[in-house]
N, C-alpha and C positions, 0 to 999 in steps of 0.2 A: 504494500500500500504506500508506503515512504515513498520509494523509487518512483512506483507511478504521477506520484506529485511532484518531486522533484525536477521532473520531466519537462513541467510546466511553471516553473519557477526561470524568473529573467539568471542569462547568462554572462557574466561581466569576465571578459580575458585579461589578465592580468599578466603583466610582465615584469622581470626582476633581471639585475646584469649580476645574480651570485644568490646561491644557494640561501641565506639566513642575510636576514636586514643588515642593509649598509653599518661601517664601522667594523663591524666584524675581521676583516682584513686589514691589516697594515703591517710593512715593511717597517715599522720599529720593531717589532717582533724578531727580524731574523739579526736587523741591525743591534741589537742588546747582546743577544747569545755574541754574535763576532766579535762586538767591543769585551766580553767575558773571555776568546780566546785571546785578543789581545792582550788582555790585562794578564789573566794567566798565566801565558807565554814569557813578559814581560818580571813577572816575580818570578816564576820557576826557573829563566838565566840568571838570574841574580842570588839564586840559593844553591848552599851545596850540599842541603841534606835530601839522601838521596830516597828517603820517604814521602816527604815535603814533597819532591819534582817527579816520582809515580803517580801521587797521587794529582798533581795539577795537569799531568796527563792524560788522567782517566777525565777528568773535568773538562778539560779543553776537547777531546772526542766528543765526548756528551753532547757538549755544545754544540760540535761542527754540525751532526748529527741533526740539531735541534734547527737551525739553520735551514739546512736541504728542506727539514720540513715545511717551513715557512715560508719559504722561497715557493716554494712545488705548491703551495697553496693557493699563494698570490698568482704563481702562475695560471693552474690549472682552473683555478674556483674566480679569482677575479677578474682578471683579463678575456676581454672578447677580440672576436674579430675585427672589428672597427678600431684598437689599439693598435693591435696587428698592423692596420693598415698605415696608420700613422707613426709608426716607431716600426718597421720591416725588419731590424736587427731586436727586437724585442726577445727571442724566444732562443737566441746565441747570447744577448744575457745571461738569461737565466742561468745558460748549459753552463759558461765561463764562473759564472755567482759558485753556483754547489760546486763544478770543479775545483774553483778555487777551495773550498769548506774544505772538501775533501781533503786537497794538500795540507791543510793546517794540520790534518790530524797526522799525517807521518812527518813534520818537521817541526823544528822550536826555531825557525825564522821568523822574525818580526816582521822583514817584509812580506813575506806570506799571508799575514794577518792581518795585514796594513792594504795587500790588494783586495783581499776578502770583502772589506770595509769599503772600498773604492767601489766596486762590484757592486757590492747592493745600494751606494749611492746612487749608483747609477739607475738602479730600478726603480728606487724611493723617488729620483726625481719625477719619472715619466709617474710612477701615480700619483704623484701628487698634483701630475698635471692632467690628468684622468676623476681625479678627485675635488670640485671645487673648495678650498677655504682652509684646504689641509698644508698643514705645512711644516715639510721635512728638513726643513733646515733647521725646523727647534730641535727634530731629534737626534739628527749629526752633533747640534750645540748638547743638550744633554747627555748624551752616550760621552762626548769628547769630555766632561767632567771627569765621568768614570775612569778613564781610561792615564787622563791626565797629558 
């Protein structure tokens, strides 16, 4: 009986550019974890207990890790075709971004960490130009506290 009414009930089509309401995405996300391997990286050459620098290892993975994830999200979950179209090199970002993630986890080069960070600037910026009113350069300014 529901279904039969329902039948007859007006149809309104509704469209969304990402799975669960705006905000839900942002490129600070993967930018915090990196500035975490930087920082990381950054104490674990400056120590030489060798407990200390395992375990800011295991942390610094974690992170890269956590990274790919938020990356691949923004990817996959925010960005449409219409970005695509205006940013062509958008989706060799991306591959270079988690590339980069990756390398951090087999090195303790700072500049490793430092391209990482560059990488997903570079992504933050186009959403933000994707995003009216968002603005990714407080989060480079914030993280950059972190990191020092």
């Amino acid at each position: 009986m529901l279904s039969s009414l329902i039948r007859f009930l007006p149809v309104t089509t509704v469209y969304a550019h990402c799975d669960l309401p705006c905000g839900v995405y942002d490129p600070a996300q993967a930018r915090i974890e990196a500035a975490s391997i930087y920082a990381v990286t950054k104490k674990a050459l400056a120590n030489d207990d060798d407990t200390y620098r395992n375990r800011a290892t295991l942390i610094k993975e974690e992170r890269a890790e956590l990274v790919k994830h938020h990356l691949w999200v923004l990817c996959t979950d925010f960005f449409k075709p219409e970005h695509l179209e205006k940013h062509p090199d958008l989706h060799d970002l991306f591959w270079k971004a988690t590339k980069a993630a990756g390398e951090t986890k087999h090195t303790t080069d700072l500049e490793h960490a430092q391209a990482l960070l560059d990488a997903i600037d570079e992504i933050g910026k186009i959403f933000a130009a994707a995003k009216p009113g968002y603005d990714y350069d407080a989060v480079i300014k914030n993280t950059q506290l972190m990191i020092g």
